[in-house]
C-alpha positions in Angstrom: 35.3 -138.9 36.4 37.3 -138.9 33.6 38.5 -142.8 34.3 34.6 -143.5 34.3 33.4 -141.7 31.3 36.5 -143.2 29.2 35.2 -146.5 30.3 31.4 -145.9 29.5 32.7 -144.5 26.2 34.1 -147.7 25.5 30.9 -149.6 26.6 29.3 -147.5 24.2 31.9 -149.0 21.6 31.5 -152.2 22.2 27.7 -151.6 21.4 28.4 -149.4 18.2 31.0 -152.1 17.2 27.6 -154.8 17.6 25.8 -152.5 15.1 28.8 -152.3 12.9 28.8 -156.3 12.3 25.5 -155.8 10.9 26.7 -153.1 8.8 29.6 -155.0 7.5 27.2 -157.6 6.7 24.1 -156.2 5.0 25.8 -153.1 3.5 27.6 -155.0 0.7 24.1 -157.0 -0.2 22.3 -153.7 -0.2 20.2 -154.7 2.4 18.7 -152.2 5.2 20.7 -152.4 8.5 18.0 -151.1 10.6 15.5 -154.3 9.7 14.6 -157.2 9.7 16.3 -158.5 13.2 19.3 -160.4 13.0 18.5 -164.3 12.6 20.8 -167.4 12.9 22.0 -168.5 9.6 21.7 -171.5 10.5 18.4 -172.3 11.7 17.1 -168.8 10.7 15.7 -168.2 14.1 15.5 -164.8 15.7 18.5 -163.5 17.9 17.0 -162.6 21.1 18.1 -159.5 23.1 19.9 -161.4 26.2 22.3 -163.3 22.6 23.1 -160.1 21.7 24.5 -158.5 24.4 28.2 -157.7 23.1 31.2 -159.9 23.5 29.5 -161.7 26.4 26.8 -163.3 24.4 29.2 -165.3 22.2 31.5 -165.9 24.8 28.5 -167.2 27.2 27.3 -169.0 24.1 31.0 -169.8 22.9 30.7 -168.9 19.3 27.4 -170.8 18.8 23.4 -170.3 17.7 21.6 -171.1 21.2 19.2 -173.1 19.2 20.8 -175.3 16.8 24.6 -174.7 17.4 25.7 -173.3 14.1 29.0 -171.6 14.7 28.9 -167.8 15.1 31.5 -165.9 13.0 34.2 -165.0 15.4 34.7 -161.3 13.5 31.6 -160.6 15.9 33.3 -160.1 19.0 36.5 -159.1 17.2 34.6 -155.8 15.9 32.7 -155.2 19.0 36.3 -155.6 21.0 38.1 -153.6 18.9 35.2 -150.7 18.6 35.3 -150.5 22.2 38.8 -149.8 22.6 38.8 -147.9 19.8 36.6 -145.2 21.6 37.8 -145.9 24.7 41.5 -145.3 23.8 40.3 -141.8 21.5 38.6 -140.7 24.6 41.9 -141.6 26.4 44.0 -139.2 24.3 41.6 -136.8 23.3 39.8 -135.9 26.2 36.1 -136.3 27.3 34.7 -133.4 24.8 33.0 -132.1 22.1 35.4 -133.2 19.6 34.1 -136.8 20.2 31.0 -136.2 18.0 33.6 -136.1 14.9 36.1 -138.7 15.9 34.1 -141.7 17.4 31.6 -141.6 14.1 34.9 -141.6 12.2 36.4 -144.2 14.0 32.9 -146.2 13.4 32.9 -146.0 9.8 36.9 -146.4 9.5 36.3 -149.9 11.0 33.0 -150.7 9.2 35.1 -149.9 6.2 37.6 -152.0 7.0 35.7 -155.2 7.9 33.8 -154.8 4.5 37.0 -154.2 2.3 38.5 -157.4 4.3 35.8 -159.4 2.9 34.8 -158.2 -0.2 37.2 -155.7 -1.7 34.8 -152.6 -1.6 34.2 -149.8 -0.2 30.9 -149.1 -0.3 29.7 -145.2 -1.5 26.7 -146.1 1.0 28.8 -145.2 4.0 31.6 -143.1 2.3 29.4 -140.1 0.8 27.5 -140.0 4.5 30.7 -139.8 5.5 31.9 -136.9 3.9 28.8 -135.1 4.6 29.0 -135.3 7.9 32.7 -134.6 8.6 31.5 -131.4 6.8 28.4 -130.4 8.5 29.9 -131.4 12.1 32.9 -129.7 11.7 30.9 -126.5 10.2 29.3 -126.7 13.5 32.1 -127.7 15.6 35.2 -126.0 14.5 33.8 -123.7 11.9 37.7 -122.0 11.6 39.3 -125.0 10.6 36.9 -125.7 7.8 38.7 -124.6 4.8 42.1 -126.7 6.0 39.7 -129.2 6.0 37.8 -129.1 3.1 42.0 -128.4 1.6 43.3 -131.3 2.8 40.4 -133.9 1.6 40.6 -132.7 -1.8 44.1 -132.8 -1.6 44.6 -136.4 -0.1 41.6 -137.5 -2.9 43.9 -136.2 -5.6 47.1 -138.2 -4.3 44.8 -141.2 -4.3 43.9 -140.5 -7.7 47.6 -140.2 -8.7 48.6 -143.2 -7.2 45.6 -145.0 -8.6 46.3 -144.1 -11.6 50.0 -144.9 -11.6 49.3 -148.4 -10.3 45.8 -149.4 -10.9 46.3 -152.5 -9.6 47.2 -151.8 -5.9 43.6 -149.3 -5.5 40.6 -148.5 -6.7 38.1 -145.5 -6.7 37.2 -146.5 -3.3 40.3 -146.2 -1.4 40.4 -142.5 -3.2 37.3 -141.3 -2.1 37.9 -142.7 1.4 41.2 -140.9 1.5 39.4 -137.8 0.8 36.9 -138.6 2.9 39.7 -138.7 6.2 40.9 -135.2 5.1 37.7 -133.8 5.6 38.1 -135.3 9.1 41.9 -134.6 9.5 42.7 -132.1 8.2 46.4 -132.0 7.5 46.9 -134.8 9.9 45.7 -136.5 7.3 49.4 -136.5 5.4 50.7 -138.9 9.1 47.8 -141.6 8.4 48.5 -142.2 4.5 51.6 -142.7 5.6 51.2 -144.7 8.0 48.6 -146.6 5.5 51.4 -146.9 2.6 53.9 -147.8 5.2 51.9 -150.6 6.9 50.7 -151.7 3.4 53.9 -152.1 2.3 55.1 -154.2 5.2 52.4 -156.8 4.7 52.6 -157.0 0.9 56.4 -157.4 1.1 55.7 -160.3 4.2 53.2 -162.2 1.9 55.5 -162.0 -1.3 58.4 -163.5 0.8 56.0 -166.1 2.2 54.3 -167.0 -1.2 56.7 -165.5 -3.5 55.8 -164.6 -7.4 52.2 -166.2 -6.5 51.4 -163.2 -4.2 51.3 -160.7 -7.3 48.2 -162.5 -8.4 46.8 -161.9 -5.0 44.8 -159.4 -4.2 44.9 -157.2 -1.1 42.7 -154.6 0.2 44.3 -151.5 0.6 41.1 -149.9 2.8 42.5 -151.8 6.0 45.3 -149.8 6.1 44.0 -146.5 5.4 41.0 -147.3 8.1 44.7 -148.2 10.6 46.0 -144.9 9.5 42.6 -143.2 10.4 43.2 -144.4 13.4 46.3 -143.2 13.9 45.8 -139.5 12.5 42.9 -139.1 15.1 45.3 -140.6 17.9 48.4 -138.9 17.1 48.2 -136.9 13.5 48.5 -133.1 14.7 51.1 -134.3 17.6 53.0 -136.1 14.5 52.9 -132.8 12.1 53.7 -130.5 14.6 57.0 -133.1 15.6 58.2 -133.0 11.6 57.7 -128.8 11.4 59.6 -129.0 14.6 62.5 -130.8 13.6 62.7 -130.5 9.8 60.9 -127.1 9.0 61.3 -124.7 11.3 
């Protein structure tokens, strides 16, 4: 039972993560994800149901429109794939549970963030505020004890944000500190293991494209929202485990 309902839950992602391509993609032109239907770029026809059956449409199709053969973004699948073991792997190391309803949404809108701050350099308020609101109200519902940690730890991880955005203007915006205050709502203090992690992984990629490009890679850009989204990710996989580890050796 709990083999099978980790893989449906992954099924489930891999559908999500098809509804969170059209969310990366209409979101940042202020357009309405729920209509019109998605339509080839190419051609402008209408995507029928049996193309838009996750990763196996553009697979069966191999990355092109059935009707005129313009290529098919390959960030398609790649979102789908990784949605789907995204929620699979949470339900994995969380358990089949109630809990779900707070960490599957946030793992959805971690990864929608992402994919939009890949590409554009925003994070939109659209999906950030709704965010907020709902790690709120669902964890009111669901774990109405822990609500004041919660509501602690996102003001506190929006004010390091701001801090650090302050400090270096250049390496974040407004965005990444709303979204880090957003994940404390959600994390609670496990939120403290996933900046980490995002500072840490952030600093191993800006320091690998400075040695490949050298002094041109301070003119470039890059979008710190990825790595907060990866230590999202990590704080609902392994953030409490990874607190109670550092009070265990270093605290108590």
């Amino acid at each position: 039972m709990g083999a099978a309902a980790i893989l449906a839950l992954a099924l489930v992602g891999a559908v999500v993560g098809s509804f969170l391509t059209v969310v990366a993609h209409r979101v940042p032109l202020g357009e309405s994800v729920v209509a019109p239907r998605s339509r080839c770029p190419g051609c402008g026809t209408q995507v029928a149901a049996r193309d838009n059956v996750p990763l196996l449409s553009w697979l069966l199709l191999r990355g092109r429109c059935r009707h005129c053969g313009h290529p098919v973004s390959a960030r398609y699948p790649a979102i789908e794939g990784l949605t789907a073991l995204t929620f699979g792997s949470i339900a994995a190391a969380r358990g089949v549970n109630e809990d779900l309803l707070l960490w599957l949404p946030f793992a959805a809108i971690l990864i929608a963030l992402a994919a939009i701050d890949l590409e554009h350099h925003l994070l939109p308020n659209r999906i950030v505020v709704p965010g907020a609101v709902y790690a709120v109200v669902a964890s009111a519902v669901i774990r109405l004890d822990d609500l004041p940690e919660l509501l602690i730890a996102g003001a506190a991880a929006f004010l390091f944000l701001f801090v650090a955005a302050l400090v270096h203007p250049a390496g974040m915006g407004m965005g990444d500190v709303k979204l880090a205050g957003m994940m404390g709502l959600f994390l609670g203090r496990a939120v403290a293991p996933a900046l980490l992690v995002a500072f840490l992984a952030g600093t191993v990629v800006g320091l690998a494209i400075l040695a490949r490009e050298g002094r041109q890679a301070r003119k470039r850009g890059v979008p710190f929202g990825p790595f907060l989204a990866l230590g999202g990710l990590v704080g609902i996989l392994a953030g409490d485990e990874l607190v109670e580890w550092y009070l265990d050796e270093f605290v108590r």
